[in-house]
C-alpha positions in Angstrom: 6.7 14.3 -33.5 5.4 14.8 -30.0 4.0 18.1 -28.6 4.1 18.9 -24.9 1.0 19.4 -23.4 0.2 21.1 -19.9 -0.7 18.9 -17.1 -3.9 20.1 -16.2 -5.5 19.9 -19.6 -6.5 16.7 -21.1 -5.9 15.5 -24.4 -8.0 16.2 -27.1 -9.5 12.4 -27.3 -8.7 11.3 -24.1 -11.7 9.6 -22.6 -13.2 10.7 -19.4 -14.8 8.5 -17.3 -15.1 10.5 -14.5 -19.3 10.4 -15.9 -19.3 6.8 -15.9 -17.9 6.4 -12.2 -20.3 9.0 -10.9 -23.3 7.2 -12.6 -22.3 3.6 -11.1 -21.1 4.8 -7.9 -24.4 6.8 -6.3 -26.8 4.4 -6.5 -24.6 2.4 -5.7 -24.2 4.2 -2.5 -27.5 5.2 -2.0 -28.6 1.5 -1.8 -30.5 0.2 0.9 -29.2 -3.6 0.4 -27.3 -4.5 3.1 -25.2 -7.0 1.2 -23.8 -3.9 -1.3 -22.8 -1.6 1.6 -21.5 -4.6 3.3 -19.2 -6.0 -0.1 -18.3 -2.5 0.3 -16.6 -2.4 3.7 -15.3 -5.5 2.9 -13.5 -4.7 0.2 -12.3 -0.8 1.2 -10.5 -3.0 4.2 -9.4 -5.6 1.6 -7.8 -2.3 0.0 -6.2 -1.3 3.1 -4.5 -4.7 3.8 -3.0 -5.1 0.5 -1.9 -1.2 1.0 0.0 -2.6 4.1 1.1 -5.5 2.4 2.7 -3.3 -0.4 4.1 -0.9 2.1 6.0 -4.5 3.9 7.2 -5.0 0.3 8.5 -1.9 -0.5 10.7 -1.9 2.7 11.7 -6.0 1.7 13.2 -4.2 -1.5 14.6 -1.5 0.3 16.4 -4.0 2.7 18.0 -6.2 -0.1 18.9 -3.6 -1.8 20.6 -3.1 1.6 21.9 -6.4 1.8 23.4 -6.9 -2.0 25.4 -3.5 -1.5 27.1 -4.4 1.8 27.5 -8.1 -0.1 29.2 -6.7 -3.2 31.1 -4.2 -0.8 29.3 -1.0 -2.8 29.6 0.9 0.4 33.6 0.8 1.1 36.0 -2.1 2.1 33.9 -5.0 4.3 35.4 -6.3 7.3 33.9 -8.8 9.2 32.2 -5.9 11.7 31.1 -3.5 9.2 29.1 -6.9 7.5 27.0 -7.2 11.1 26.3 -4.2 11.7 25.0 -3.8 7.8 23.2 -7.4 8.8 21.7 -6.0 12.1 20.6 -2.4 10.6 19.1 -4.6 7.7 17.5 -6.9 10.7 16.1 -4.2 12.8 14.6 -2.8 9.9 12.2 -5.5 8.6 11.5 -6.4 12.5 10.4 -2.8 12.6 8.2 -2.7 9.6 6.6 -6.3 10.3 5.8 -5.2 14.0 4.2 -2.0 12.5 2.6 -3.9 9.8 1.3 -6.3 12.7 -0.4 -3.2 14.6 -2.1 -2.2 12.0 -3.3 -5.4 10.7 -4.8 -5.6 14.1 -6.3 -2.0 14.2 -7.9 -3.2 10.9 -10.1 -6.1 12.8 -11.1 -3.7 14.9 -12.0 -1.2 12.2 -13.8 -3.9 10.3 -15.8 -5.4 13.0 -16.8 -1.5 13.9 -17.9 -1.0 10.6 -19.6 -4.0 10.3 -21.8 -3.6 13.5 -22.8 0.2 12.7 -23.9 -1.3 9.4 -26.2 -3.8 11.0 
């Protein structure tokens, strides 16, 4: 038997490593090695790439989702112009999301080299 807890309280033997993050993470930080702060822009923009990459993925399911419900006719009787103008919406947008996820692959170059340079 189960017993609803609130969501802002923990449970009773739940770990907490909030303590633990907090001990590795400040000195951490407070380092004056060059190569830890610089491991550590690399791999926040590492984060933010694969962000974007998820992001590109997400849409890819969204668009054959798309794509298998105009296929299987989900979405009324196909004719042959309903089936291009699913095609082309489905087209436009994954061109849209990879142009978007090309600008801000490119703003993260720039970001990194930025971040690099203050660093130095």
């Amino acid at each position: 038997m189960t017993t609803l807890q609130s969501p802002h309280k923990k449970a009773l033997n739940a770990p907490s490593y909030d303590g633990a993050f907090i001990w590795w993470y400040q000195p951490l930080m407070a380092t004056n090695s060059s190569s830890v702060k610089l491991q550590y822009i690399w791999f926040d923009t590492l984060n933010d790439a694969m962000r974007h990459e998820l992001e590109l993925f997400s849409t890819m399911v969204d668009s054959y989702s798309k794509l298998t419900n105009c296929m299987l006719g989900l979405e009324g009787v196909q004719t042959p112009l309903s089936m291009v103008s699913c095609y082309h919406n489905i087209a436009s947008d994954m061109a849209d999301v990879n142009m978007r996820r090309i600008l801000k692959v490119t703003e993260l170059k720039e970001d990194f080299k930025e971040r690099l340079w203050s660093e130095m």
